[in-house]
C-alpha positions as a Markdown table, in Angstrom:
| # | Residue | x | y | z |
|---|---|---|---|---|
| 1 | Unk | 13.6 | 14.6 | -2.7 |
| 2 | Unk | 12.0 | 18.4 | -3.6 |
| 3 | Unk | 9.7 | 19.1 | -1.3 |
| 4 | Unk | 7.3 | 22.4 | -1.4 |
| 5 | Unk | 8.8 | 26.0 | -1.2 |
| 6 | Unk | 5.7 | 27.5 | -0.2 |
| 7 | Unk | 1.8 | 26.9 | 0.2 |
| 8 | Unk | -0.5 | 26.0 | -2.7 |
| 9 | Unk | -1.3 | 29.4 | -3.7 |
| 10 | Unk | -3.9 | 28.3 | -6.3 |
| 11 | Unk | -5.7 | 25.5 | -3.5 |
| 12 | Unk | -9.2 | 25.7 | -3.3 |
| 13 | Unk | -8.5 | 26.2 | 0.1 |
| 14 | Unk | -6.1 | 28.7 | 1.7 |
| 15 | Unk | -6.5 | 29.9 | 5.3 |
| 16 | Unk | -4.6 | 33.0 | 6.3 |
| 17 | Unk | -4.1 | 33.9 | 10.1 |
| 18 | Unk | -1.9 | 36.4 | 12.0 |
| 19 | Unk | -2.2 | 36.9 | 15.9 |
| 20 | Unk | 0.2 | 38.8 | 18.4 |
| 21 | Unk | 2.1 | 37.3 | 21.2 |
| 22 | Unk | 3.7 | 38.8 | 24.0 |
| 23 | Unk | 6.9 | 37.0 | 24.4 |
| 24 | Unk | 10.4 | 36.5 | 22.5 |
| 25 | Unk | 10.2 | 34.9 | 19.1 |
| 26 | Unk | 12.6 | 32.4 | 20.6 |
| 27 | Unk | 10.2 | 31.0 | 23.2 |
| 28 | Unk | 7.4 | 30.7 | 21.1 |
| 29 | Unk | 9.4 | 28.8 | 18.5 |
| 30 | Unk | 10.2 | 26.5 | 20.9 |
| 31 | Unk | 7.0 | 25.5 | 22.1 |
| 32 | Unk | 5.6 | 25.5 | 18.7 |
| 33 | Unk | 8.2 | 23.2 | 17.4 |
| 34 | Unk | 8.5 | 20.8 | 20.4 |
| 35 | Unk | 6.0 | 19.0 | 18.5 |
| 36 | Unk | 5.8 | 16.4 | 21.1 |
| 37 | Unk | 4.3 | 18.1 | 23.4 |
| 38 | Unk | 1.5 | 19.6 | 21.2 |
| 39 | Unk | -1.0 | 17.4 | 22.9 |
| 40 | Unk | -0.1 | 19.1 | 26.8 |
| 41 | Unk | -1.3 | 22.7 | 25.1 |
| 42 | Unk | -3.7 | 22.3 | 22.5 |
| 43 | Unk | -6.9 | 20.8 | 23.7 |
| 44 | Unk | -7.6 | 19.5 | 19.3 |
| 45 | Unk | -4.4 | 17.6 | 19.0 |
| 46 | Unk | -4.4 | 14.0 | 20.9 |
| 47 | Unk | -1.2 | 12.6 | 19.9 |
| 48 | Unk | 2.0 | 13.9 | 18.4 |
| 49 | Unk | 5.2 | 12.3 | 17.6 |
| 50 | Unk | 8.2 | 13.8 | 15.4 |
| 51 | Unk | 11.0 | 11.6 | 14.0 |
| 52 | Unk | 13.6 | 13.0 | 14.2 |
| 53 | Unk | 15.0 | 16.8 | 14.5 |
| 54 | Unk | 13.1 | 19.6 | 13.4 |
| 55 | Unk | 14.3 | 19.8 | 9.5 |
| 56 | Unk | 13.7 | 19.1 | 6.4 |
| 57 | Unk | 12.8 | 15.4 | 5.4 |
| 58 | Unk | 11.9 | 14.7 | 9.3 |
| 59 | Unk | 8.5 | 13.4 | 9.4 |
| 60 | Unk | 6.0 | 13.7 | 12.3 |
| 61 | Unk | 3.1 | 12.0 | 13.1 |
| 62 | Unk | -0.4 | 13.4 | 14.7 |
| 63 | Unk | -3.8 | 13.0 | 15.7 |
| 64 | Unk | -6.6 | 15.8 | 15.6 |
| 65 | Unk | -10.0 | 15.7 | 14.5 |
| 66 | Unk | -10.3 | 12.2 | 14.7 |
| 67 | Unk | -8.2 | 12.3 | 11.8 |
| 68 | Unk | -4.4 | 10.2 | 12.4 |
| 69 | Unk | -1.9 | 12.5 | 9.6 |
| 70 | Unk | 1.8 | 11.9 | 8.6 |
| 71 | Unk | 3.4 | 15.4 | 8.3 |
| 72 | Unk | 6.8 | 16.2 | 6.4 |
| 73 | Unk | 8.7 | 19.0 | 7.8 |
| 74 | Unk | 9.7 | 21.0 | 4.0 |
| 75 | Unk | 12.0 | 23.6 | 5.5 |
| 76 | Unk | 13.1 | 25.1 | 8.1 |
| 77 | Unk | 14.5 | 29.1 | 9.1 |
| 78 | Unk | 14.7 | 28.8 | 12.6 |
| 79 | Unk | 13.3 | 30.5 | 14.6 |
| 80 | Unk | 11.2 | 32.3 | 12.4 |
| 81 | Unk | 9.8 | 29.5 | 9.8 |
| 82 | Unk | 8.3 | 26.7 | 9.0 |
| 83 | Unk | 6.7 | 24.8 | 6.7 |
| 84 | Unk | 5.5 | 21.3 | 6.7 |
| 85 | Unk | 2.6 | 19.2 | 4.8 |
| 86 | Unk | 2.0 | 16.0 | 3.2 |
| 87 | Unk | -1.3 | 13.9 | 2.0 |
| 88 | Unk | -3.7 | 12.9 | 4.3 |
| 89 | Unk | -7.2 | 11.0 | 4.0 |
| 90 | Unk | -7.2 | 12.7 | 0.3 |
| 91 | Unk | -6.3 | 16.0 | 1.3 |
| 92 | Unk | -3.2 | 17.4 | 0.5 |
| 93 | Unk | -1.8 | 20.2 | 2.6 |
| 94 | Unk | 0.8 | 22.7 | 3.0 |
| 95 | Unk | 1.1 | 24.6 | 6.1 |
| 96 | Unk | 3.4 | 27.5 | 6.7 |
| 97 | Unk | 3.9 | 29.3 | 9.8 |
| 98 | Unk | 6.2 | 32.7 | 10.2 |
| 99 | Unk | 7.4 | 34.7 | 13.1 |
| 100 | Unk | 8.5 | 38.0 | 13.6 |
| 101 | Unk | 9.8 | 40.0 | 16.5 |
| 102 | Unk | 8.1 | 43.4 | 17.0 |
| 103 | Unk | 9.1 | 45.0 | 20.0 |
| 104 | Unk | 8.0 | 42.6 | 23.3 |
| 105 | Unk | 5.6 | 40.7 | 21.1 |
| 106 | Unk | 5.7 | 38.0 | 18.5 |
| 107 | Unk | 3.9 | 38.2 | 15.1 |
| 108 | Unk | 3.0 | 34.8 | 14.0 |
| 109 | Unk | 1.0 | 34.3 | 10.4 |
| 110 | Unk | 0.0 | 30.9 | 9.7 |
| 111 | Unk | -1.1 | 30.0 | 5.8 |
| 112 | Unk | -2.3 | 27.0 | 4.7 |
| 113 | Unk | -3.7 | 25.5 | 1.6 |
| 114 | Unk | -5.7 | 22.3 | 0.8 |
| 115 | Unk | -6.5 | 20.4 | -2.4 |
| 116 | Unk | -8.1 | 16.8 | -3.2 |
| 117 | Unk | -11.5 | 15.4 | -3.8 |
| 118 | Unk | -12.2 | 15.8 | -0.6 |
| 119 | Unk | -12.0 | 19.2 | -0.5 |
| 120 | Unk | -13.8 | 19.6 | -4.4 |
| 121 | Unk | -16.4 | 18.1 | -2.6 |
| 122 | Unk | -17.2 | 20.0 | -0.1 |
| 123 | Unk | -15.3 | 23.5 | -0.2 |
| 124 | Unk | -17.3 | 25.8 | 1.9 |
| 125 | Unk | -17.3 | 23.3 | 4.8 |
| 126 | Unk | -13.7 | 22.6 | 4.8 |
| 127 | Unk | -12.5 | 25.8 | 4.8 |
| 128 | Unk | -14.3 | 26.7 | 7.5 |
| 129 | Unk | -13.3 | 23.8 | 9.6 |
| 130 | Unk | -9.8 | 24.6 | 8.6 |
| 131 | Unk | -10.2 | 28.4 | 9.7 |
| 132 | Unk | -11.9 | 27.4 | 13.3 |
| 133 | Unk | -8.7 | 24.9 | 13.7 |
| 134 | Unk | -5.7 | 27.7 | 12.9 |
| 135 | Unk | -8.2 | 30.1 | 14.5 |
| 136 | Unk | -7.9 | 27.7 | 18.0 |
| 137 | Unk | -4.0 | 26.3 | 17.4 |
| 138 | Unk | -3.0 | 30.0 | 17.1 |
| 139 | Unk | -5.4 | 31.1 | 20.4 |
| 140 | Unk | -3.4 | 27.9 | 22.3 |
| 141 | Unk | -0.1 | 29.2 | 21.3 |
| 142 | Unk | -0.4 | 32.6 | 22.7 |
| 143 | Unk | -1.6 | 31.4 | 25.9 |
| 144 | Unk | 1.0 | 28.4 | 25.7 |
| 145 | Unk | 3.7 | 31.6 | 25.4 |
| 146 | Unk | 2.0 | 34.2 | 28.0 |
């Protein structure tokens, strides 16, 4: 199976998010990939449920929005990347997520694209509802790791 190397550069989406945590690039990896336990930090995620070890071809399976999505974990540079994505309700996303250690805090940029008829139908309000969700996941993170 090849999966995706990177985002979907040319999306009509792309979101694009950095914010600074104070803590070790290790801790935040961890919480960030113990995807089970997305639900006990982040108020917009009900249920989460990985298959398997973090790497490539493990699948994981979520609820947010109201929407249920099947994720595909694409690769995997612990503990400084990820990138996962997959299809779902039309939309096909590709979400990657870095993280660098500067001095006592972590750097963590988050990019991800979407593409489908969904999204050709109604651009400007999708992008903004994906914005407002990597806005909060990334706010939930950094008090997660503080």
């Amino acid at each position: 199976m090849t999966y995706p190397t990177n985002i979907d550069e040319n999306a009509p989406v792309v979101a694009d998010h950095t914010i600074r945590i104070t803590a070790s690039v290790e801790r935040v990896w961890e919480i960030h990939t113990a995807i089970d336990a997305w639900p006990t930090w982040q108020d917009g995620v009900d249920v989460a449920r990985l298959d398997g070890p973090v790497a490539p071809g493990s699948t994981f399976h979520w609820e947010t929005a109201g929407l249920s999505i099947d994720s595909t974990v694409y690769a995997v540079e612990a503990p400084h990347r990820i990138l996962w994505g997959g299809p779902a309700h039309g939309i096909t996303g590709v979400h990657e997520w870095t993280f660098t250690q500067d001095g006592d805090e972590v750097v963590v940029h988050t990019r991800e694209s979407w593409a489908g008829a969904p999204i050709d139908a109604d651009r400007d309000y999708l992008a903004v509802a994906l914005d407002d969700s990597l806005t909060a996941w990334l706010n939930a993170l950094k008090k997660a790791a503080e």
